[in-house]
N, C-alpha and C positions, 0 to 999 in steps of 0.2 A: 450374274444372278446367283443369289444364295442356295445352297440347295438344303433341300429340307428332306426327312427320312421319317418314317414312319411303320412302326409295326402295329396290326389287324390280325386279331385272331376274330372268328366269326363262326358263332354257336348258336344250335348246338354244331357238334362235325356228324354232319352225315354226308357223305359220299355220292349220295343221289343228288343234293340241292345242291353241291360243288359242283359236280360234272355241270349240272344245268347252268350253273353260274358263269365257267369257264368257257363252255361249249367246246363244240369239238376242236380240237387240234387248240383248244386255249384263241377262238376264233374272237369270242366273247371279249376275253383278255388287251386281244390284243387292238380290237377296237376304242376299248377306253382307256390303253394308253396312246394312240392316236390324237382321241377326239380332248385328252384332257394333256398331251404332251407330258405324261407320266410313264417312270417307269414301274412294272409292277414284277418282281416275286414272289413266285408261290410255290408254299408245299404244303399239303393235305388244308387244312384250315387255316393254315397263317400265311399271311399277306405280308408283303414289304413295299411300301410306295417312296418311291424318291424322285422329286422337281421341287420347283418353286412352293412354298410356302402354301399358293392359292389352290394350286394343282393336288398337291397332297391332301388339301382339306376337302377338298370336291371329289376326290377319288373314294376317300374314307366314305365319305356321304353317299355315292353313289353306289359303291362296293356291297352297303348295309342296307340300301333302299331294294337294290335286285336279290341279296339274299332271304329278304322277308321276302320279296315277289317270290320265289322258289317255294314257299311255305306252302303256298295252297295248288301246287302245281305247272305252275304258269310257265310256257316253255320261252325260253328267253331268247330273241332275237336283236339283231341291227335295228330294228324301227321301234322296239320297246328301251332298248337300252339309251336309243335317241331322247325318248319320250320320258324316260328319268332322268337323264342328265339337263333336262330342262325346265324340270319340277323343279330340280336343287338349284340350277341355276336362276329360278324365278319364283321363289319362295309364295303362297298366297299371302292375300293381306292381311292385315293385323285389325282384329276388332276394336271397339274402341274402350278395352278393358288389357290393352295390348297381347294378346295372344293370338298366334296364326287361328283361323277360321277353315276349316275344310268346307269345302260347298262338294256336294252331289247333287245332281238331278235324277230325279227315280222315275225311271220309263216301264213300260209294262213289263219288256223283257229284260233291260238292264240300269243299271245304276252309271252314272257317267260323271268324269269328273274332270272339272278342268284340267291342262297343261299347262300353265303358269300363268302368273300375275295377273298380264291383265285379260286374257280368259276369266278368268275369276273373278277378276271387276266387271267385266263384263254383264256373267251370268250373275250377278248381285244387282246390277244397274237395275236389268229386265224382270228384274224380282221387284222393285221397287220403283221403276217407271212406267206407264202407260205408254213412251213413246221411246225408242233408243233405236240411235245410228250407230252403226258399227262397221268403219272405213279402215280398208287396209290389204294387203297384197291377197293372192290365193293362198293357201294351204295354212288358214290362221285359225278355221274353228268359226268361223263366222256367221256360216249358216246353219250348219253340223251343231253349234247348241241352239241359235234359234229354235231349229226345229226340237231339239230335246226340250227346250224349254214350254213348245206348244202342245207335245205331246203329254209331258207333265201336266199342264192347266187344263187339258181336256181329260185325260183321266180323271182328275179330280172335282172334274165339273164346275172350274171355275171357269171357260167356255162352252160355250155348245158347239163350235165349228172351230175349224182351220181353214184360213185363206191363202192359198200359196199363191204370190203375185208376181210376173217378169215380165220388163217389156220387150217388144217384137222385134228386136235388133240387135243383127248376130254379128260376129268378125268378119267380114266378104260374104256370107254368104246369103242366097235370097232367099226367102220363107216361099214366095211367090211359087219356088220352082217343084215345094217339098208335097208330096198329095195330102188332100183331105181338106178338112176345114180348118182356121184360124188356130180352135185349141187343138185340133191335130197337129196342125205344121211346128206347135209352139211346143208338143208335147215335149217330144226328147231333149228339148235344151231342157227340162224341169227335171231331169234324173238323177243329181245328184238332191235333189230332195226329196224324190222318191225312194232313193237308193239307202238315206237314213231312215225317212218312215219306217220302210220294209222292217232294217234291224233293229227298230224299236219298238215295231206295234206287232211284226208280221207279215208276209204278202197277203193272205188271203185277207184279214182284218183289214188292212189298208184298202184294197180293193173295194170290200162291203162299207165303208165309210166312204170311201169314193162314189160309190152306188146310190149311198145314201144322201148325197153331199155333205154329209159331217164336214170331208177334207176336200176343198175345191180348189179345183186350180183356173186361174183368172189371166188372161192377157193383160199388163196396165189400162191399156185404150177401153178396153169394157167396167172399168171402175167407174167412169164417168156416170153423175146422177142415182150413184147406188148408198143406201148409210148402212155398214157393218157395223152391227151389236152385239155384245157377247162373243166377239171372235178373238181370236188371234192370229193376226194380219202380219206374213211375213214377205217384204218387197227384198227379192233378190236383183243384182244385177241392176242397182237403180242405178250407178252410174250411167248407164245407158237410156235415162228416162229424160226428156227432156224438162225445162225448167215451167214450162205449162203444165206439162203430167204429174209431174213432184208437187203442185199446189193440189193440183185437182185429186191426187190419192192420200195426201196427209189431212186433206178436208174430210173425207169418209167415214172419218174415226166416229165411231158411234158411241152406244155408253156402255160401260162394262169390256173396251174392248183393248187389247192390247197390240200395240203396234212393234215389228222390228224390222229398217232397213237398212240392207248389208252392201256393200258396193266397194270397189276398189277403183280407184280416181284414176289409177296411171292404164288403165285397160279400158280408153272409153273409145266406143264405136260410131258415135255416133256422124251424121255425114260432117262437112268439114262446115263452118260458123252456128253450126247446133250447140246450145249452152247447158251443159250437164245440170240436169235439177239435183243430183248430190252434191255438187261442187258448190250450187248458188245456196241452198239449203243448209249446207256447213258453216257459211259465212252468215248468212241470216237467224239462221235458230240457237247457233251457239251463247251458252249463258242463259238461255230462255229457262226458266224455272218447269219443272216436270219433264223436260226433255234430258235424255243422255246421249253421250258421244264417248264410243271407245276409239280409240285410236288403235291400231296395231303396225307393228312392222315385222321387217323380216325375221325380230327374232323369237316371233310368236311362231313361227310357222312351226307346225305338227304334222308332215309331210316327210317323205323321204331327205334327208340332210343335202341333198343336192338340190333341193327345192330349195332352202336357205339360200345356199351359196350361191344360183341361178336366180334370184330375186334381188341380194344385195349386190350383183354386179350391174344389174341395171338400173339399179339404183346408183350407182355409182356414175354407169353411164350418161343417164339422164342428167346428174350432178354437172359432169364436166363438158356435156353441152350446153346446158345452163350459162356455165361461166363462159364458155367460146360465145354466146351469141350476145354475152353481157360487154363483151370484148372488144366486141364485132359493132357495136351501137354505141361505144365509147370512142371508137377512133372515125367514125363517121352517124356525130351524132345528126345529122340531116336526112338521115338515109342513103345515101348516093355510095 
């Protein structure tokens, strides 16, 4: 492999927004020559990168993307430095005047901005559909912009409410055994959507919108016979919704209202010949005009980097079971 070299000087030099760059012990450093299989020296402001060709040009990129982050203070860690080298690795998309597009969503307390591509297709789809599926592992952003997206439309009063929707079906365990009533038992699996409300509206605001029913949270099974208007309806965890529930909640949609459901196919719970209404719902809806579908995989994830890597291996696994059972039905295509 060719190697390639490169000199970076990176201005202005101040001494403060290097140390933050490098972190301590050159911690910083020596993660992005790690994660990008570069090597890097440094002395006061100048940089030296030496690998491949791609490494060197993604090092520079990332190098200038964290030293503006230093501009406004920002202390730079392992999950931030994750978090730019996947902007650069996953550029937004191009308008159709070919120039990259930055998208933010502006939330009461903060402004939020994709982490790559198709994040960003994503939060553009939901700008622009009534209705979007968005299938794909954990740690992709999946419901984390949904939500920023309904917070945004209800700030600006283009809903009156929020629907948080899940249905009743957890990994092993039983609702039956947990106290209180139905949206009790259901409550705590709804925390990570509470958990972004909070850092975008507030606790106590969320709360008083709670009270209010502004922001309501719904079991799938109680959608039945109800038409949400002016909302914006977010169905988490539909993989787990069976294929009668997935008709009877996409039927709801009322006017003025906005729909998004988020689900990951290879995590479904449900008992064993139960037919996922996201799975059937992807093959049916897809192509369907006003409806969207983001796709993500592991290398959307915006999660700890071992989140990736613990995603794409079972992915891999699921792969090579695939082909063992493809194996297995070719050399005894009768069954026996």
């Amino acid at each position: 492999m060719n190697q390639h070299t490169l000199d970076l000087n990176l201005n202005p030099d101040d001494s403060r927004r290097l140390a933050n760059l490098c972190g301590q012990f050159n911690e910083n450093i020596r993660q992005i020559e790690k994660l990008l299989s570069v090597a890097i020296r440094q002395r006061g402001n100048w940089f030296q990168l030496s690998g491949s060709q791609a490494a060197v040009r993604d090092g520079r990129a990332l190098l200038e993307s964290l030293y503006r982050a230093t501009e406004q203070g920002e202390l730079l860690n392992a999950s931030l430095i994750q978090l730019a080298l996947q902007e650069i690795s996953s550029p937004p998309p191009e308008s159709a005047g070919g120039k990259t597009t930055a998208v933010f969503i502006r939330t009461p307390r903060l402004s939020i901005k994709p982490r790559s591509r198709q994040q960003a297709a994503y939060v553009h789809s939901i700008a622009r559909r009534d209705l979007n599926f968005a299938i794909g592992p954990a740690g992709t952003g999946k419901t984390y912009l949904a939500v920023a997206r309904a917070v945004e439309a209800l700030a600006a009063e283009k809903v009156s409410r929020i629907v948080l929707v899940r249905p009743a079906v957890e990994a092993g365990e039983k609702l039956g055994f947990l106290p209180g009533d139905l949206i009790q038992k259901i409550d705590p699996y709804l925390r990570p959507l509470y958990d972004a409300l909070y850092e975008m509206l507030g606790f106590e605001k969320v709360n008083r919108l709670v009270e209010k029913n502004i922001i309501e949270v719904a079991p799938l099974a109680y959608m039945r016979g109800r038409t949400l208007n002016e909302s914006f309806i977010i169905l988490d965890e539909s993989q787990n919704a069976t294929a009668a529930q997935m008709k009877m909640f996409l039927t709801r949609i009322g006017v003025s209202s906005r729909v998004v459901v988020t689900g990951d196919v290879t995590q479904i719970d449900l008992p064993a010949g139960a037919r996922s209404g996201l799975v059937q719902a992807a093959r049916i809806l897809q192509g369907v005009e006003g409806i969207g579908f983001t796709w993500f995989t592991s290398r959307d994830v915006v999660r700890h980097q071992l989140v990736q890597a613990i995603v794409e291996a079972y992915e891999d696994f699921d792969q090579s079971r695939i082909s063992e059972l493809r194996e297995q039905d070719a050399q005894n295509p009768d069954g026996q």
